[in-house]
N, CA and C of each residue as an Amber inpcrd file, in Angstrom:
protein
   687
  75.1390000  85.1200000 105.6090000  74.7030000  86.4430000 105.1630000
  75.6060000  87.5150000 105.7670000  76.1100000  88.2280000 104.9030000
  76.9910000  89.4720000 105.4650000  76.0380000  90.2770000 106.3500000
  77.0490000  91.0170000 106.9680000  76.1600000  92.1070000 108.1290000
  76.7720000  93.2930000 107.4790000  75.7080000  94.4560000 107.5800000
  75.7840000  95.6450000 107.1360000  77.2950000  96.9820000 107.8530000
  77.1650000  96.3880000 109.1540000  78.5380000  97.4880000 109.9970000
  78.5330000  96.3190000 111.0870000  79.2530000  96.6420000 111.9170000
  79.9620000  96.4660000 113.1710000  79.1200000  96.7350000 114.4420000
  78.8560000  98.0100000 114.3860000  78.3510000  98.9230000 114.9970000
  77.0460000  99.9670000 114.3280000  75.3500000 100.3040000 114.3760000
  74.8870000 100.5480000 113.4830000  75.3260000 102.4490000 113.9700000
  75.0520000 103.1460000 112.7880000  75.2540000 104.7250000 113.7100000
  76.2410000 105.3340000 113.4350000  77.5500000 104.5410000 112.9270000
  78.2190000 105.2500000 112.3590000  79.0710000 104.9800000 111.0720000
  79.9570000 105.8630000 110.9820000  80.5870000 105.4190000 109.3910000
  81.9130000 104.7460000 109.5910000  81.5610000 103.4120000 108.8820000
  82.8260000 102.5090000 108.9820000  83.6410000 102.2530000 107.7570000
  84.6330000 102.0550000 107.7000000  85.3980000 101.8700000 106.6610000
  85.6860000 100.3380000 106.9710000  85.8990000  99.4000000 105.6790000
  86.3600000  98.3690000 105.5740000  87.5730000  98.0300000 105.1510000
  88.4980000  97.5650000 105.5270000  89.6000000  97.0290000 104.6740000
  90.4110000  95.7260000 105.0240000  90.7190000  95.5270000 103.6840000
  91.3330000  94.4350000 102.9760000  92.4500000  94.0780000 102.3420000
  93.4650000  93.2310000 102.0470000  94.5520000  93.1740000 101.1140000
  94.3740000  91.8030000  99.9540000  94.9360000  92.0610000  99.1500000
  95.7000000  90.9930000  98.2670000  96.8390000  90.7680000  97.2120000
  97.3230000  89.2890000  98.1100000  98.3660000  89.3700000  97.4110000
  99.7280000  89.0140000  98.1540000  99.1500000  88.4890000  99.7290000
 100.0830000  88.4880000 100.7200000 101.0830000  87.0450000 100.3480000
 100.2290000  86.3010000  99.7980000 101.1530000  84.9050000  99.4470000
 101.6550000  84.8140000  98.3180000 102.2070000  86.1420000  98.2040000
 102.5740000  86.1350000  96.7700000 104.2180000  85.4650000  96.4020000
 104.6480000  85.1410000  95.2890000 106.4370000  85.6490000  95.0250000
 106.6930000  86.3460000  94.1080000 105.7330000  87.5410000  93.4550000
 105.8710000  87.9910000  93.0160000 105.2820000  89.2120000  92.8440000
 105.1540000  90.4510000  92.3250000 104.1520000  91.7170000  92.7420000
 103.6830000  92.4160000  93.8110000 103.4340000  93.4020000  94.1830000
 103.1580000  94.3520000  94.9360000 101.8450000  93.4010000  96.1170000
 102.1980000  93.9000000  97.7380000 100.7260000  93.7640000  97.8890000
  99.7670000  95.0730000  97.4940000  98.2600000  94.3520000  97.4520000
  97.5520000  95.7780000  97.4450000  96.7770000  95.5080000  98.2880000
  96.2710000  96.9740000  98.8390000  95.1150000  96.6800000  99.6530000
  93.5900000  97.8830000  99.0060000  93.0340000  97.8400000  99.6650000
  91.4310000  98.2080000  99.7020000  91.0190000  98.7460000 100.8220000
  90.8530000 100.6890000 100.9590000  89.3370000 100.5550000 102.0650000
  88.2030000 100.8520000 101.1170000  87.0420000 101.0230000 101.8670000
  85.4370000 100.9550000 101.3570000  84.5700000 101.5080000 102.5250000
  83.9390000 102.8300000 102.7110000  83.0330000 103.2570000 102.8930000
  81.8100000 102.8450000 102.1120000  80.9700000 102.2770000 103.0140000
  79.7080000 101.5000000 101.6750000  78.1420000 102.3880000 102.2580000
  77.1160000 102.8970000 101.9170000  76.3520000 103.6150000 102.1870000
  75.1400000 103.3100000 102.9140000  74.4960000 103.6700000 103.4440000
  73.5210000 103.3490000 104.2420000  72.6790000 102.2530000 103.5550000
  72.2520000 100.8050000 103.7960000  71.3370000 100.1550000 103.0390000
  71.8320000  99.4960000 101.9240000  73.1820000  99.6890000 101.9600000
  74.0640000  98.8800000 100.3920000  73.2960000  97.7580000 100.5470000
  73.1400000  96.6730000  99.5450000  72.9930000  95.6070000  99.2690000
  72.7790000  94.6370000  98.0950000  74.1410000  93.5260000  97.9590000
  74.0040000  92.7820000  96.9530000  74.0200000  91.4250000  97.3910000
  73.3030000  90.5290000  96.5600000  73.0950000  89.3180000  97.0110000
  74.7010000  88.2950000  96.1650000  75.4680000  89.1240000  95.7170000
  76.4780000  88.6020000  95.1460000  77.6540000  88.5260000  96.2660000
  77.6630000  89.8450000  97.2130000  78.8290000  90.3030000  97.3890000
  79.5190000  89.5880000  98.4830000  80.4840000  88.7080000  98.6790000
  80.8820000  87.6210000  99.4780000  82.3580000  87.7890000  99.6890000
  83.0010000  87.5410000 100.4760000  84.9590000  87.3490000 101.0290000
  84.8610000  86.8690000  99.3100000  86.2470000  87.5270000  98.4600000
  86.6290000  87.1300000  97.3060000  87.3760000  86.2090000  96.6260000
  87.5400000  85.5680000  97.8860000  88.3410000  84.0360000  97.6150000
  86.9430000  83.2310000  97.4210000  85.7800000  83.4630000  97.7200000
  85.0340000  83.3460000  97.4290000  83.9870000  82.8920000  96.1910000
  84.3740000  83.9190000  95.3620000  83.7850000  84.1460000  94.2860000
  84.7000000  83.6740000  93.0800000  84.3680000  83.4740000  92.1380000
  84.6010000  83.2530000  90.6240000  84.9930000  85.0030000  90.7090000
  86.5900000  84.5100000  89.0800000  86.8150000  86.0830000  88.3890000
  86.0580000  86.3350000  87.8380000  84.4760000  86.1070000  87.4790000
  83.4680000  86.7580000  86.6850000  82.3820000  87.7020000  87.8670000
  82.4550000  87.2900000  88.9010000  81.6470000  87.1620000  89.7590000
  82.4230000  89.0080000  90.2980000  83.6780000  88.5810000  90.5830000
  84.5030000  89.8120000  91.0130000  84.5070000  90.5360000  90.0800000
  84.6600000  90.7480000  88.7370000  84.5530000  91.6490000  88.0780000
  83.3780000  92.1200000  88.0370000  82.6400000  91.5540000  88.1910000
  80.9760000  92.0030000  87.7950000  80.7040000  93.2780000  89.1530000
  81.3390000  92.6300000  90.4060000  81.3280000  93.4300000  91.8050000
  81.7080000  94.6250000  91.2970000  82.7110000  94.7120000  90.9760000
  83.8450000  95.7710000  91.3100000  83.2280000  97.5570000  90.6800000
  82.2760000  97.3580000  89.5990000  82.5360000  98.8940000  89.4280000
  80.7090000  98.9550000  90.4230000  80.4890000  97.7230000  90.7930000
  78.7780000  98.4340000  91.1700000  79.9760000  99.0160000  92.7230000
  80.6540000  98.1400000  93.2650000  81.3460000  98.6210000  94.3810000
  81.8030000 100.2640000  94.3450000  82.7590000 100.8280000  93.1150000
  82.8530000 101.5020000  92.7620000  82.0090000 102.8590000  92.8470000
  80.6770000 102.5790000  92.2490000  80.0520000 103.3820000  91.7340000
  79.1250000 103.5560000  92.9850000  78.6910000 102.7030000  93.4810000
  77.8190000 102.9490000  94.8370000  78.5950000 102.9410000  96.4380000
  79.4190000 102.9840000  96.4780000  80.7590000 103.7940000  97.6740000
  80.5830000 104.8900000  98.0630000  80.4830000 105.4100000  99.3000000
  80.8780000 106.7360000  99.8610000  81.7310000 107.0490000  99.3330000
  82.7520000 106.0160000  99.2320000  84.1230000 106.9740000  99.4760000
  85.1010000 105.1100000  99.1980000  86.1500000 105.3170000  98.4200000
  87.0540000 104.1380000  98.3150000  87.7970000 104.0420000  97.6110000
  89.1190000 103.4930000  98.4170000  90.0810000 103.5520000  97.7230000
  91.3770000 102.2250000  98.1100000  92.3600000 102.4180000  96.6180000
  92.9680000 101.2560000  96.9010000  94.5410000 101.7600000  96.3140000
  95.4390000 100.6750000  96.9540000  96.7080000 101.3410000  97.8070000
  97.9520000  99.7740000  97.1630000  98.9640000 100.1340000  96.9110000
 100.0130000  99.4860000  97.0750000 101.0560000  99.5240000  98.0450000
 102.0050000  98.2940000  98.0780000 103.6120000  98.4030000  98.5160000
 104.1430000  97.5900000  97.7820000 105.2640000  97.8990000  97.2480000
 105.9170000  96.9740000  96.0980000 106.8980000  96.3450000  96.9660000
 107.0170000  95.2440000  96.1280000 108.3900000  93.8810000  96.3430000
 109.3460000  94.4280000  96.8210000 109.7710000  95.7520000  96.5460000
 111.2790000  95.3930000  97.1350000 110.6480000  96.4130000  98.5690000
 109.7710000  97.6080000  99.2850000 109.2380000  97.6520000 100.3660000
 108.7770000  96.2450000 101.2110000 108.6070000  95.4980000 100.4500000
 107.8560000  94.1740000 101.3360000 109.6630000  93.2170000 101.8280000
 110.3460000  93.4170000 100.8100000 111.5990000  92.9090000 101.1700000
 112.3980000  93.4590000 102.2040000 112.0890000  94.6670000 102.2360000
 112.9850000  95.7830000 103.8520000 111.7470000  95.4480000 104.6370000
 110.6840000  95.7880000 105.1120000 109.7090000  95.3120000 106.1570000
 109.1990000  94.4280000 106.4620000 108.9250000  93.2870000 105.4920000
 108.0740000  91.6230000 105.5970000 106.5060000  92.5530000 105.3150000
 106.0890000  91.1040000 104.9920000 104.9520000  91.2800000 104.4800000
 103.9130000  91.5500000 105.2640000 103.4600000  91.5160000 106.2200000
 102.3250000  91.6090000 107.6700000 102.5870000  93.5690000 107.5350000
 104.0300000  94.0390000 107.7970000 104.2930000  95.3590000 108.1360000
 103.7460000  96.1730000 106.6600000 104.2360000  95.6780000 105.2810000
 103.5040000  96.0190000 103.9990000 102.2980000  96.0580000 104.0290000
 101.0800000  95.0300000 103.9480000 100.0560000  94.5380000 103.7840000
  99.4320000  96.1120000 104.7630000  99.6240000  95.9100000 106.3710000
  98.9230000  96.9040000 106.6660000  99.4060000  98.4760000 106.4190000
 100.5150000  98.3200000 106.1270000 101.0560000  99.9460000 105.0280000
 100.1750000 100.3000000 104.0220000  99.9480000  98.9940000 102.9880000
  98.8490000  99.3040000 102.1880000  98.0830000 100.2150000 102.5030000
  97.0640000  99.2780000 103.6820000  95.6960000  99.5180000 104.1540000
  95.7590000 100.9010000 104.9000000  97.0810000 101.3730000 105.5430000
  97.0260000 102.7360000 105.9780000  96.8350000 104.2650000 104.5520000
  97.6990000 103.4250000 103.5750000  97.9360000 104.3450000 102.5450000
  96.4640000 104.1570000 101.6220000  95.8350000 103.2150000 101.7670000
  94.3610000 103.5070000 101.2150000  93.4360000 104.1060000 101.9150000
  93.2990000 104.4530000 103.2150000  92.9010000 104.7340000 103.7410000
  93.1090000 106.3960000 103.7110000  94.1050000 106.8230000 103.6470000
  94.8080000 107.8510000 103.5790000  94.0910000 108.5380000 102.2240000
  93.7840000 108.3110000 101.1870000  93.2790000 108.6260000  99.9860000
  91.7110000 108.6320000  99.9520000  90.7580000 108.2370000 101.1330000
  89.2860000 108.2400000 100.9030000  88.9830000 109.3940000 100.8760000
  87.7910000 109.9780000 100.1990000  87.7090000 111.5450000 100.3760000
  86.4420000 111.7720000 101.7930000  86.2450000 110.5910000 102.4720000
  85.5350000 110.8940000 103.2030000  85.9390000 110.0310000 104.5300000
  86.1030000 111.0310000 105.3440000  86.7150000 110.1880000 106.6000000
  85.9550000 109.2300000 107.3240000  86.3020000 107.8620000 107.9300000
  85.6350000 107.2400000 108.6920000  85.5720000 107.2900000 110.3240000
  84.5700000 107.2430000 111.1380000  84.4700000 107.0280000 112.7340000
  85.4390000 106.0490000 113.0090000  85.3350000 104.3810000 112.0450000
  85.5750000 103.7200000 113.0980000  86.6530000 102.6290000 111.5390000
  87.2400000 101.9990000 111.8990000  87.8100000 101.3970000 110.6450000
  87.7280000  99.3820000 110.9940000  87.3610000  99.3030000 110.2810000
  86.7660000  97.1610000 111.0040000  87.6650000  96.4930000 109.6820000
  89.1070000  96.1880000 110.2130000  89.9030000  95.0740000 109.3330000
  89.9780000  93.3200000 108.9110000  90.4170000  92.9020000 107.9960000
  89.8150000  91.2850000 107.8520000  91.6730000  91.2080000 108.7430000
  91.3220000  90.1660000 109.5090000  92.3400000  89.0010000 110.0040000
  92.5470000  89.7690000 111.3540000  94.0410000  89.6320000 111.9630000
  94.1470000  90.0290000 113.4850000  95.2120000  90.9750000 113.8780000
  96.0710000  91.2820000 112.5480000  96.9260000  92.2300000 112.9980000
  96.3140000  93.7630000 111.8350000  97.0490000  94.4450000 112.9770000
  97.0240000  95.9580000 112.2630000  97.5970000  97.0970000 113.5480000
  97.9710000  98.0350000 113.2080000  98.5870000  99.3260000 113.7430000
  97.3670000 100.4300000 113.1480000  97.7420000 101.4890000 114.6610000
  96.7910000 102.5240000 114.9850000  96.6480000 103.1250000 113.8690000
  95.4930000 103.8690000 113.3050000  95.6920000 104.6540000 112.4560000
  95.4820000 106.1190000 112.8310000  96.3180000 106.9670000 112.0530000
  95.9340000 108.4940000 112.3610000  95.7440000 109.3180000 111.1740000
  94.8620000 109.8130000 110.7620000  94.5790000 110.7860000 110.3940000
  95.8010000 111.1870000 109.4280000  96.1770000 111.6530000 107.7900000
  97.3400000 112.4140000 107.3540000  97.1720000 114.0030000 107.9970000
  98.2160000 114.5660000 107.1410000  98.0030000 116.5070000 107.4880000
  96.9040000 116.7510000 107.0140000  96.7160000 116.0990000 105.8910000
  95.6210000 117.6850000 104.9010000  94.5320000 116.7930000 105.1900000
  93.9070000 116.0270000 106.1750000  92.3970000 115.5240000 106.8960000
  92.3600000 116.7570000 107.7670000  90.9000000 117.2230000 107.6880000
  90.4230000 117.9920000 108.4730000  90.3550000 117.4120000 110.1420000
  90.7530000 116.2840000 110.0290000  90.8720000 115.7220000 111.5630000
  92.6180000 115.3090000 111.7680000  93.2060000 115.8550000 110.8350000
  94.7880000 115.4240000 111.3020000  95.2480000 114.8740000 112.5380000
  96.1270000 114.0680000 112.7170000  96.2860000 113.9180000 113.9410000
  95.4510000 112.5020000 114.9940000  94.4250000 112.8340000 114.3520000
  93.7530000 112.1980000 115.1430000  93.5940000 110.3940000 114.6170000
  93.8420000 109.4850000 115.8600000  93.8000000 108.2140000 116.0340000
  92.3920000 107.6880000 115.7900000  92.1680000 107.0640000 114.4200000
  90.5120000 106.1050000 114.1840000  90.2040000 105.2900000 114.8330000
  89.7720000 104.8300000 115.8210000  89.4320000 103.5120000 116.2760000
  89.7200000 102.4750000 115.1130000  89.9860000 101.3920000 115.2480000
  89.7300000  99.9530000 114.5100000  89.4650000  98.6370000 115.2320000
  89.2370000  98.3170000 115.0570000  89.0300000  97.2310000 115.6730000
  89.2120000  95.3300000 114.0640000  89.9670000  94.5570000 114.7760000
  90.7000000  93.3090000 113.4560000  89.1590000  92.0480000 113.9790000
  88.8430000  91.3650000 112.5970000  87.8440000  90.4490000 112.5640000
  88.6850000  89.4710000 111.6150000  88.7990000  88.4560000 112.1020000
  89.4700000  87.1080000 111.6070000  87.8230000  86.4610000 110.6120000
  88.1430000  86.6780000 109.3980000  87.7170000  86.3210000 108.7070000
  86.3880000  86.9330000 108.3770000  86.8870000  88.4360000 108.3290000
  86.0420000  89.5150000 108.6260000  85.2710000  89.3420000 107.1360000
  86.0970000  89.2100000 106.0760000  85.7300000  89.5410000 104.4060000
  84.5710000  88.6150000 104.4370000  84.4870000  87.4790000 105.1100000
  83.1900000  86.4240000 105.0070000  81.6320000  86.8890000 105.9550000
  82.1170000  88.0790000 106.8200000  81.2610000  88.8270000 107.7380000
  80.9220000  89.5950000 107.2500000  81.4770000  90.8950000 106.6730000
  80.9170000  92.3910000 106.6420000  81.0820000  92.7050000 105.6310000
  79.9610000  93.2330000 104.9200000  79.9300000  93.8780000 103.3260000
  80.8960000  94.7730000 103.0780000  81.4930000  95.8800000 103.7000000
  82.6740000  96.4730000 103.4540000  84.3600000  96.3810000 103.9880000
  84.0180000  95.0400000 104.6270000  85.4550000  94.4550000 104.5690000
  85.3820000  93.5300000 103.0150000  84.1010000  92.9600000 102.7440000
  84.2060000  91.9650000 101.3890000  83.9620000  92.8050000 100.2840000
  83.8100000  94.0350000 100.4810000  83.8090000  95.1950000  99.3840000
  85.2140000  95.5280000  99.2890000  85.7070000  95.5490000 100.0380000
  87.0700000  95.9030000 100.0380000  88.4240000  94.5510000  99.5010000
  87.6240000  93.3330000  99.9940000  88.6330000  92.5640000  99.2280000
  88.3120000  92.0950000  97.9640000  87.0920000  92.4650000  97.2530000
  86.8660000  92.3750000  95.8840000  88.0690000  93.4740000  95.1610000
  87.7850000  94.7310000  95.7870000  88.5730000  95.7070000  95.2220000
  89.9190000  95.3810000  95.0520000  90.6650000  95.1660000  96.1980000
  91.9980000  94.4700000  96.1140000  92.0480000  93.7380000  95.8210000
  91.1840000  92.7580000  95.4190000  91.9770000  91.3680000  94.4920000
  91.4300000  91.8310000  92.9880000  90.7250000  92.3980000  92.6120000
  90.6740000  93.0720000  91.1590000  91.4300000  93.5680000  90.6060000
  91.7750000  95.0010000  91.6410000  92.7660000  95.3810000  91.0180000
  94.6760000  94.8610000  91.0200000  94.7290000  93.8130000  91.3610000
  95.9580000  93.4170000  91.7910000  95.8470000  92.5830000  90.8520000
  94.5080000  91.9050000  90.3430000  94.9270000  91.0090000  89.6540000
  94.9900000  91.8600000  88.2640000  94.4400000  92.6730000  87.6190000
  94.7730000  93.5260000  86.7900000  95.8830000  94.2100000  86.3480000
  96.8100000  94.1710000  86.9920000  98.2970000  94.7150000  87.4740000
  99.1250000  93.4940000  86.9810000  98.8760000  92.6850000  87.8690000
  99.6220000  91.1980000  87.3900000  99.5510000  90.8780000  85.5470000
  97.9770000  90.7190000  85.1070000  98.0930000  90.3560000  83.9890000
  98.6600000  91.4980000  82.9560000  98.7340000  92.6810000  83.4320000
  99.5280000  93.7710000  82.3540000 100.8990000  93.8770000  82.5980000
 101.4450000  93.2070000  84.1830000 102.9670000  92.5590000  83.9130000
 103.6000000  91.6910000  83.4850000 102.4980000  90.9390000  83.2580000
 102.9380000  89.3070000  82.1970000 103.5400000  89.6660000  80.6750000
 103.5030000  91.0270000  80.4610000 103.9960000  90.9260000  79.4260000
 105.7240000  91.6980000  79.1690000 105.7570000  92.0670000  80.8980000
 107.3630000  91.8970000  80.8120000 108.2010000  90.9090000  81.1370000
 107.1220000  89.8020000  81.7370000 107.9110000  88.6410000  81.7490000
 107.0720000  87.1430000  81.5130000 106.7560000  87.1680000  80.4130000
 105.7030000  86.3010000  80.1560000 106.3430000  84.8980000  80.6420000
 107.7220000  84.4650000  80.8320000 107.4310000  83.2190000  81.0960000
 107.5260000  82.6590000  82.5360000 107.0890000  83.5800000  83.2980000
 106.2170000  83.4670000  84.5170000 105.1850000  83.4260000  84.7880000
 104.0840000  83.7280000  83.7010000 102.9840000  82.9700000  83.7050000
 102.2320000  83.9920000  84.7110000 102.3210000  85.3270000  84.8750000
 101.4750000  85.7610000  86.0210000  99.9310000  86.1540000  85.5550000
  99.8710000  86.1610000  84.0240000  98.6140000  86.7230000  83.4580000
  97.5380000  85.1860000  84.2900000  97.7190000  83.7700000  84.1970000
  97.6470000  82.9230000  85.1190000  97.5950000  82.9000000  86.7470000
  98.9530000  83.6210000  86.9600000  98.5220000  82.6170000  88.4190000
  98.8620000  83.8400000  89.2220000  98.7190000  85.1100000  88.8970000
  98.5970000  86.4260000  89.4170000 100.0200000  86.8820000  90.4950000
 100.9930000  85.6050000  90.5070000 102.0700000  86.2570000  91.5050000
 102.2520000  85.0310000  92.1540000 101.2730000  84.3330000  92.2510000
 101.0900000  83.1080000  93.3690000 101.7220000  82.0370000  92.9860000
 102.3150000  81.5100000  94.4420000 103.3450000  80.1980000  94.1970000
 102.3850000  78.9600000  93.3870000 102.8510000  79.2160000  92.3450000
 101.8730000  77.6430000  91.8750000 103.2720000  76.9390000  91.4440000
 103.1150000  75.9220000  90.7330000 104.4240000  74.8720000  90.7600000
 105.2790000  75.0810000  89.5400000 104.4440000  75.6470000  88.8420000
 104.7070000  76.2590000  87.2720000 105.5070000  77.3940000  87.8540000
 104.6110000  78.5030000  88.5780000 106.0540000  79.8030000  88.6990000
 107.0690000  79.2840000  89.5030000 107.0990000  78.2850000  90.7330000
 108.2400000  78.0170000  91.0510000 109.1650000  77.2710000  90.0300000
 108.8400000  76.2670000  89.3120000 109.7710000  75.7560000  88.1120000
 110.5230000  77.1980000  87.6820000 109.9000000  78.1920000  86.9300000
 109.7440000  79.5740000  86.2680000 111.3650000  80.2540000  86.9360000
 110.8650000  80.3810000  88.1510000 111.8680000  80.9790000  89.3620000
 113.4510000  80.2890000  89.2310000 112.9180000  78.6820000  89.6540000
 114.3820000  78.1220000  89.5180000 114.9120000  77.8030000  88.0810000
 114.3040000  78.1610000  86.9220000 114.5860000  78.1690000  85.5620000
 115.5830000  79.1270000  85.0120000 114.6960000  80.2840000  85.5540000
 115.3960000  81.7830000  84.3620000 115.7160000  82.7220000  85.8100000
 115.3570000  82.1740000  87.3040000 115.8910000  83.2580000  88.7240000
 114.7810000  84.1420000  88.7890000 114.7760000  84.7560000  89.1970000
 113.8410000  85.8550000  89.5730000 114.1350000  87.3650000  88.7980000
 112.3770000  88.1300000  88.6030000 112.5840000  89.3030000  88.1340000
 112.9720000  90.3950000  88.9670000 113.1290000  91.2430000  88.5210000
 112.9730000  92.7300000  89.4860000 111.6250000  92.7930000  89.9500000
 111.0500000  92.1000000  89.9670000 109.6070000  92.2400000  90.5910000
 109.1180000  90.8230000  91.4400000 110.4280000  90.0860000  91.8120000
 110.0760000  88.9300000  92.8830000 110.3540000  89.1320000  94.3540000
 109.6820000  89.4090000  95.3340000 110.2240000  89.3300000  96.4920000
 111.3120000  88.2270000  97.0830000 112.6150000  88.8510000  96.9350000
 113.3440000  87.9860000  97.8160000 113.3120000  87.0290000  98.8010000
 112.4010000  87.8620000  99.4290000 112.8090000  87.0450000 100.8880000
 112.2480000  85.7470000 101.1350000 111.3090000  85.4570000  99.7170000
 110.7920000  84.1560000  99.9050000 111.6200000  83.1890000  99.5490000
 113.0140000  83.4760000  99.9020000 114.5270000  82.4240000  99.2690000
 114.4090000  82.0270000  97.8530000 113.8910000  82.3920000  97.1400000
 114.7290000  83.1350000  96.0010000 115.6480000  83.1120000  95.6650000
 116.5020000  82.2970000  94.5480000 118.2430000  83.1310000  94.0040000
 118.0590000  84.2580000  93.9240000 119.4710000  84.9280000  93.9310000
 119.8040000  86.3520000  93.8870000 118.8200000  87.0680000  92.5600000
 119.0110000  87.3700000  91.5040000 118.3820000  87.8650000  90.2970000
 119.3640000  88.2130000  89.4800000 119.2430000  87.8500000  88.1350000
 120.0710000  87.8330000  87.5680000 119.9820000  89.3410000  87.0260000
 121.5850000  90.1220000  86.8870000 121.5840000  91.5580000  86.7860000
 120.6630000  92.1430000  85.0190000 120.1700000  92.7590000  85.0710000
 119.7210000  93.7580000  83.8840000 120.3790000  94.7750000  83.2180000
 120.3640000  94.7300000  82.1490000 120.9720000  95.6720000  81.5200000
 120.0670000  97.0830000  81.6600000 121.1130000  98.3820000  81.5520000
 120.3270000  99.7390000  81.7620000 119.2720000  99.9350000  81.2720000
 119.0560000  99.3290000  79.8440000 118.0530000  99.6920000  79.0060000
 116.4600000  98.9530000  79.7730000 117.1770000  97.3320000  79.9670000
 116.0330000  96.8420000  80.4970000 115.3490000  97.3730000  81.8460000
 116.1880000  97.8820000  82.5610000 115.9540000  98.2260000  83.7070000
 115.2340000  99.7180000  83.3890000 115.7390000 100.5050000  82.4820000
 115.0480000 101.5440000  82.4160000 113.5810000 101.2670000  81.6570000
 113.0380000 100.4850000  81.0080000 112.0000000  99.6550000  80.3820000
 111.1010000  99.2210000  81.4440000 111.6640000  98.1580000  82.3570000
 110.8710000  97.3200000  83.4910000 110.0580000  98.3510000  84.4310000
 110.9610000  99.7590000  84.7170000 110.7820000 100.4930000  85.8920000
 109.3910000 101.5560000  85.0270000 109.8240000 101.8500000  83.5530000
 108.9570000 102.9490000  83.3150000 107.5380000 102.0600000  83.2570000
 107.5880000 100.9060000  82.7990000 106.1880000  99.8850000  82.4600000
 105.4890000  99.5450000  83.8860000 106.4560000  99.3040000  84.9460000
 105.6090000  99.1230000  86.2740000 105.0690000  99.9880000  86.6080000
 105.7660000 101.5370000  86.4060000 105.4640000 102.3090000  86.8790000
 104.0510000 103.4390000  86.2340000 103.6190000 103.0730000  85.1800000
 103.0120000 103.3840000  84.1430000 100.9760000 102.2310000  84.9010000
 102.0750000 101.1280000  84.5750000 100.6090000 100.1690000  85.6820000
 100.3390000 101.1870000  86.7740000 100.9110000 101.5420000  88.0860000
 100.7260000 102.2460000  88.7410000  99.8740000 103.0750000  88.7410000
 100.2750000 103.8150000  88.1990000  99.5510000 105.1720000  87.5280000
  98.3450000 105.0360000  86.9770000  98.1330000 103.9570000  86.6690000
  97.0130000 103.6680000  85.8410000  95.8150000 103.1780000  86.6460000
  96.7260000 102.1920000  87.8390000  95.5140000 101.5030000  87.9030000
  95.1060000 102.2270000  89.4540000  95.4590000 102.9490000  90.2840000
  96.1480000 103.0360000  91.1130000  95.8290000 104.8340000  91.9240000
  94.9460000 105.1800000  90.4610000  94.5830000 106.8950000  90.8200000
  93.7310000 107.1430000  92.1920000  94.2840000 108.4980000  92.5240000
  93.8190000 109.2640000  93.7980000  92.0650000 109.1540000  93.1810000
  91.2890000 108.6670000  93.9820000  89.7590000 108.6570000  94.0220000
  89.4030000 110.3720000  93.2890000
């Protein structure tokens, strides 16, 4: 049974990522302010659940939230920093977008960096407590509120990029090494949207047009899926 906070008394934010084992696509992450007394008998860590189960979560998550929001870093950021330094970039930059600030911030797994406050928070400046829970999303309703969110919307992203490169199969297997996208990889090389550093061939070059195509369509997902709360 999930537990309601950490700590009872004050306002916690949860967060989450998905997408870290990816070779392909952005990570995203998730925070979640969840309200006094939330409670669903569905809501569980989202590796967890069936994609019917997560979709069904996601807009009651939505709609009954203080405050929540969800955050990218794309492939080629995850290629200059590694993925651990991305993942919690995410979670800073979602965090950064809640319209309601949290006391205390409770993350799934064991790494993360301080957070502070942007300019335009009425608390600028100022360092949130957090505190990391290894296998937090299976503990606390708004760390597992938060990784419903990020794996929803990431996987939503994925299947509306399958159609710039359908024979990678991501509307399937969302980014993730399955044996099919590695065949995929060493078949046709990698897209503008594979992280390198998972050794990878180089990528085979694009023409202007395509490149001006690939960039406006990712960037269009973005936008879409991806809005300031």
């Amino acid at each position: 049974m999930l537990l309601p906070y950490l700590k009872e008394g004050r306002v916690e934010a949860g967060c989450d990522e998905a997408g870290r084992g990816c070779l392909a696509g952005p990570v995203v992450a998730a925070a979640v302010i969840l309200p006094e007394g939330f409670n669903n008998e569905l809501l569980n860590d989202s590796k967890q659940l069936t994609e019917r189960q997560r979709d069904m979560l996601r807009p009651i998550i939505e709609r009954e939230a203080l405050a929540w929001a969800v955050a990218m870093v794309d492939n080629v950021e995850i290629d200059k920093i590694n993925i651990l330094n991305a993942s919690i970039m995410a979670m800073h930059l979602a965090l950064d977008q809640l319209s309601s600030r949290p006391d205390f911030i409770i993350v799934d797994g064991n790494k993360f960096k301080p957070y502070t406050s942007p300019l335009d928070a009425p608390d600028a400046g100022t360092e949130i407590p957090h505190q990391t829970i290894v296998k937090g999303d299976g503990k606390y309703m708004s760390i597992a509120a938060a990784s419903v969110l990020a794996k929803t919307h990431r996987d939503e992203l994925m299947s509306r990029l399958d159609s710039l490169h359908p024979e990678y199969d991501w509307k399937t297997n969302k980014g993730y090494p399955t044996q099919a996208h590695r065949d995929a990889v060493a078949k046709y090389g990698p897209t503008e949207l594979h992280r390198l550093t998972f050794g990878a061939p180089k990528p085979k070059p694009l023409s202007k047009k395509s490149k001006k195509a690939s960039k406006k369509s990712f960037s269009d997902q973005q936008s879409t899926l991806f809005p300031l709360e």
